[in-house]
N, C-alpha and C positions, 0 to 999 in steps of 0.2 A: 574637488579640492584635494591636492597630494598631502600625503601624510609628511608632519614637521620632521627634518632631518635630525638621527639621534646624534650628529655632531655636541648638539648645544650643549650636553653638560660630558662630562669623562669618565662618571662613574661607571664601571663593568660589573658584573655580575656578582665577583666577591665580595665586594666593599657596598654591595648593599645587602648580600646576605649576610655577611658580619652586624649591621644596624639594626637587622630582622632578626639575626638570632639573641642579639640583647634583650628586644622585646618578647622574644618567646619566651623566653626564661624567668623573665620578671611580670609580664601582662598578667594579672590576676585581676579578676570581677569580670566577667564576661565580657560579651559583646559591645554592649554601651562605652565599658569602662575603657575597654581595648580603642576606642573611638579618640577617648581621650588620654591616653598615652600616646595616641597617633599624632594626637591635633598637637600636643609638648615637642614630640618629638621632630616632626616635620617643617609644624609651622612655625614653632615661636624658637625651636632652638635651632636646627640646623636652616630653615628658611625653604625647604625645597619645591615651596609651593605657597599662593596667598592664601590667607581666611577664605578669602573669597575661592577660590579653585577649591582647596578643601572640603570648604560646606558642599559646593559640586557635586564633588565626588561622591557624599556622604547620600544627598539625595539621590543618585544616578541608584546607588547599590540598594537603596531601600524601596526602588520600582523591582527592584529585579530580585526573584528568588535566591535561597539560600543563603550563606554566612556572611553578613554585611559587609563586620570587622575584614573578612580573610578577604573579599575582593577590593574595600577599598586599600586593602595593603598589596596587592597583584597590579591592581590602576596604577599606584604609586611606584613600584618595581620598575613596570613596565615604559611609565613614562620620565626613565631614571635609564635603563641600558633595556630600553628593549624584551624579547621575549625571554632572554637570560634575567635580565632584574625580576619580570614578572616571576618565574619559575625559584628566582634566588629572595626576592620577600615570601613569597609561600611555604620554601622550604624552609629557612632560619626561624616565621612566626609560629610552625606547624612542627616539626618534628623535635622539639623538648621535649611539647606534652605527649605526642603519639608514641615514643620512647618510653617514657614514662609508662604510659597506659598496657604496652604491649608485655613490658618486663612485669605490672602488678597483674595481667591474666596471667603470662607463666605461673607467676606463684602466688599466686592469690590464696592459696592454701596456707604458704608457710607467712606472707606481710601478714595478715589480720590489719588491725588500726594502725598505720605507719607511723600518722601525726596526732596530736592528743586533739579534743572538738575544740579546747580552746585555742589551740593554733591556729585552726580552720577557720573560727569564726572571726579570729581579727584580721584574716586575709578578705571576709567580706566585709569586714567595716574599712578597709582601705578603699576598696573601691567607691564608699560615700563621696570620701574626700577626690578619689580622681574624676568621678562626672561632675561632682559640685565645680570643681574648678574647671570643667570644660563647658559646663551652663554658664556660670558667670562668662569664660571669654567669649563664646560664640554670641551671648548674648548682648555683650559691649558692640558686637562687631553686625550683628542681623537684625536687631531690635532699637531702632535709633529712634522710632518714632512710633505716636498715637498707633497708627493701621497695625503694623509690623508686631509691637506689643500685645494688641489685640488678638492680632491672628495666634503669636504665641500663646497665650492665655487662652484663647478659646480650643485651640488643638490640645493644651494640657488637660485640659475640662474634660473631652472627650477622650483621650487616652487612659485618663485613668477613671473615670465610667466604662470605657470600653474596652478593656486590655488585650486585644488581640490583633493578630497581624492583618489580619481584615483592616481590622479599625486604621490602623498606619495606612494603609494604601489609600483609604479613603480620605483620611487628613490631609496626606500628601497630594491625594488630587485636588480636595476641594480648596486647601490653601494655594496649589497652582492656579486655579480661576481667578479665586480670590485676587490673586498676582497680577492677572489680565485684564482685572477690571477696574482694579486701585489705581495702580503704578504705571508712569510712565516714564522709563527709564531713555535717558538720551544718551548718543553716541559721543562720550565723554572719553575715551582711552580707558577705560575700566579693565576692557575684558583680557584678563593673562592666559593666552593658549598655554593646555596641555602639551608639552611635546612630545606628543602621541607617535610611536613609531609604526604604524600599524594602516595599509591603507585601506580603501573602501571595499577593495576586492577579497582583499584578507579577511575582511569583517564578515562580508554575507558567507564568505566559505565557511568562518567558525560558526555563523550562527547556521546555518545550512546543516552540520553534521552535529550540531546543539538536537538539531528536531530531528535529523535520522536517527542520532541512537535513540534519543525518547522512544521513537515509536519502533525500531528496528530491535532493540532488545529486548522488549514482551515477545515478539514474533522468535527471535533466535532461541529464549527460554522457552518456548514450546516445541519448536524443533527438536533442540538438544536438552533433553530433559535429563540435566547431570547439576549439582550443585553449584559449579562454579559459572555459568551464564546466569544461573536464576539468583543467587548472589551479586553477579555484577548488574543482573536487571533493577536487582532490588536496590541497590544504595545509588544508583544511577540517578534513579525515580525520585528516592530520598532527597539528593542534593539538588532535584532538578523541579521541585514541584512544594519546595516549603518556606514560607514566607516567615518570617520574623527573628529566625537565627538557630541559635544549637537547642534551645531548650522547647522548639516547639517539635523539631524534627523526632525526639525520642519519642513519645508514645508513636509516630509514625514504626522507627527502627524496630520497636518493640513488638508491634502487630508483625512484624516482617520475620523476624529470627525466634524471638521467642515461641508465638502459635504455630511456628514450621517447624520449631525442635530445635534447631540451630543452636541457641544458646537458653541455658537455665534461666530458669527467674530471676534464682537465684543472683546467678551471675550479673547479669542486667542490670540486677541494683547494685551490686557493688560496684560496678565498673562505675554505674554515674555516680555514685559516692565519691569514688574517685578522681571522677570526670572536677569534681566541684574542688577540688584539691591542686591542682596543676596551673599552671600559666598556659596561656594560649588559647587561640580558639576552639568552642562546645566539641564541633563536631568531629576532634579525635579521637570521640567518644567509638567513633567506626572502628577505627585500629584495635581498640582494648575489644569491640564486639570481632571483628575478623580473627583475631589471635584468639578468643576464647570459645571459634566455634565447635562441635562437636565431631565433626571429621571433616577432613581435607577439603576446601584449605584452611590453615588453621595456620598458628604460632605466628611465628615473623612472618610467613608468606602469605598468610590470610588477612593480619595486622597490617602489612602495607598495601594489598591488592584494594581492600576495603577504604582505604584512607583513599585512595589514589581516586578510587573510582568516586568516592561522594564530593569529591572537590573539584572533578573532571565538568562537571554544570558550570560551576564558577568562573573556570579559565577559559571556557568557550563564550557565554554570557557575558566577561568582562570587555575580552579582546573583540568579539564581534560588533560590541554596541558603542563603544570607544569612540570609533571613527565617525560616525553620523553624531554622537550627542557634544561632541566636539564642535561641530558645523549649529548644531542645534541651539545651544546657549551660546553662540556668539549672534546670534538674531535679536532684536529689539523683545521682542513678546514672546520671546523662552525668557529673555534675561525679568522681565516682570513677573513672567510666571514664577521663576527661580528668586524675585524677593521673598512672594508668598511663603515658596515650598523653605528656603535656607529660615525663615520665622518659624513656624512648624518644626523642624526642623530641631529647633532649639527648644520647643515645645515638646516634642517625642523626647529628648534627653531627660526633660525637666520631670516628665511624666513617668520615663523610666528612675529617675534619681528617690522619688516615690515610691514606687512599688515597680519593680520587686527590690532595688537595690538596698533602699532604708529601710521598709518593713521588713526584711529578711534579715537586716543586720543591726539595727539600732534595736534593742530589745532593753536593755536598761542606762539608767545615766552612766555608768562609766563606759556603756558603750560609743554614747555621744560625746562624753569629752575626749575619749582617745579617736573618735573621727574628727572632731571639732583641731584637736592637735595636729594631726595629720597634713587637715586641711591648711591649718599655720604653716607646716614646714614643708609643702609644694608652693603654696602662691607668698610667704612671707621670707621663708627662711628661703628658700629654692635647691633644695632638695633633690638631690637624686630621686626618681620616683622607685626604683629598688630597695634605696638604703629605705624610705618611706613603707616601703611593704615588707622589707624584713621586722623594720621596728612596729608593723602594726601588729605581725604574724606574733612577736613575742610579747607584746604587747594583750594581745587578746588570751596568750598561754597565762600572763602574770592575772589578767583579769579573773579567770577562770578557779585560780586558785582562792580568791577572797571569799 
């Protein structure tokens, strides 16, 4: 099957890293959260994709290692203008915070506390109200019935008994069976191709040099035993071998730079202090460690080599698998598999909105009615979700003060 012509829609490269730097700037609550500003942004306001493709996409990235949020925003790019769109949502979602991150290593001596905690803390109660309102719609749109319910609920069950990235892969498998042995979906006109610009030969090349550098940069860092190979082996590895998003990869990053010398403890934890502080996805957390390493490369040139390299898994993984899982859920028994897994699905949200989202940020009643408000003025009043995360940010400063 040739890949869909990028005729179908006009957008170029700028005009979708313009919409990806909006979201960079204002995306706060991690990964999850970042899921649902996507789903606001994509599906219900601008349209450039159905529920249905969406959810898709949401499962394809949560088979696949590294930063969910940041590939299904490269899928989106990509099936928008091509390898320019994929390279122009990664750059606009990605480099606020790496920005950010790169300028508190330089002086991390003279910032101390930038923001006060209670600013910090009402940027994680915003994020309550954006998975809550991505639960409810996914949930209107994937959970129509008894089974689908069920499987939601039962994948909630075990997510938050099981909280680890293991456990996701295994929900997602076992609710795809599940999918195979419930549902028997019919060739109704349902299915909306991706307009994947990427063809089948493209695919096995990125996933082909996906598995040389894996194994080819342990081998090159033994050769050339110089900092800068064993650095790009290390964050390579990082981006290319951790399942669950930004916060599972640090104690990884940490075993890596910290017990090699590379960077202080010290510094480590402030940088993810920081990390928790920014819009965008986790893992610009690499930049603020590349810029803060102890010699060369270091500053801006060690802050971006390191960014570059842990999100380099991602863009090979995305574009490579694209093309076949395109052909794959247009078949009858992907698309049943895909009721199960798009249920689950809505269940991994539901289980993430749980912990860590609300147990991290609902700690007293005024923290629930300022999420409870939030959540009014995305799904009621309809809200910018920016002006929403300024007013929760001061919002949690006012709190803080009582």
């Amino acid at each position: 099957m040739s890949a869909t012509p990028a005729v179908r829609h006009a957008d170029n490269g700028w005009s979708v890293f313009k919409v990806f730097l909006r979201l960079g700037l204002t995306s706060f609550g991690g990964p999850i959260a970042h899921l649902g500003y996507f789903r606001t942004e994509f599906v219900s306001r601008r349209q450039w994709l159905s529920e249905r493709s969406f959810a898709d996409l949401v499962a394809l990235c949560q088979f696949l290692p590294g930063p969910s949020s940041s590939q299904v925003g490269i899928a989106l790019g990509l099936s928008r203008a091509g390898y320019r769109g994929a390279l122009a949502a990664w750059a606009g979602f990605t480099l606020p915070s790496a920005i950010l991150l790169i300028l508190f290593a330089l002086g991390i001596t003279r910032w101390g506390e930038l923001l006060p905690s209670g600013l910090l803390h009402g940027l994680k109660v915003v994020a309550v109200a954006v998975v809550a309102q991505a639960v409810w719609g996914m949930a209107r749109s994937f959970c129509t019935d008894v089974p689908r319910v069920a499987i939601m609920a039962l994948a909630t069950g075990i997510l938050v008994a099981w909280p680890s990235s293991l456990g996701q892969v295994a929900v997602i498998i076992g609710a795809g069976l599940l999918g195979l042995l419930l549902f028997k979906p019919s060739r109704d006109g349902e299915h909306e191709p991706l307009p994947i610009t990427v063809g089948h030969g493209a695919g096995l090349l990125m996933l082909g040099l996906f598995f040389a550098l894996l194994l080819g940069l342990p081998v090159l860092a033994q050769l050339w035993p110089s900092q800068t190979p064993q650095l790009i082996d290390a964050f390579y590895r990082a981006g290319s071998l951790v399942f669950g998003g930004g916060h599972v990869v640090l104690p990884l990053l940490q075993s890596e730079v910290v017990h090699t010398g590379w960077v202080s403890n010290e510094a480590f934890l402030a940088g993810y202090g920081a990390t928790q502080a920014v819009p965008g996805p986790l893992f610009t957390f690499s930049a603020f460690l590349g810029a803060s390493m102890n010699s060369a490369p270091s500053g801006w040139l060690g802050g971006l080599l390191c960014l570059v390299v842990v999100f380099a898994p991602s863009f090979l993984l995305v574009i490579g698998v694209l093309p076949f899982w395109e052909r794959l859920r247009a078949s009858l028994r992907t698309q049943a598999a895909l009721i199960g897994v798009n249920a689950a699905v809505v269940g991994l949200l539901l289980a993430a909105l749980y912990r860590p989202v609300w147990t991290s940020a609902i700690l007293t009643f005024g923290d629930f009615a300022l999420a409870l408000l939030a959540l009014v003025a995305l799904m009621r009043w309809k809200l910018p979700p920016w002006l929403v995360v300024l007013g929760c940010g001061l919002g949690g400063w006012g709190l803080s003060g009582l």
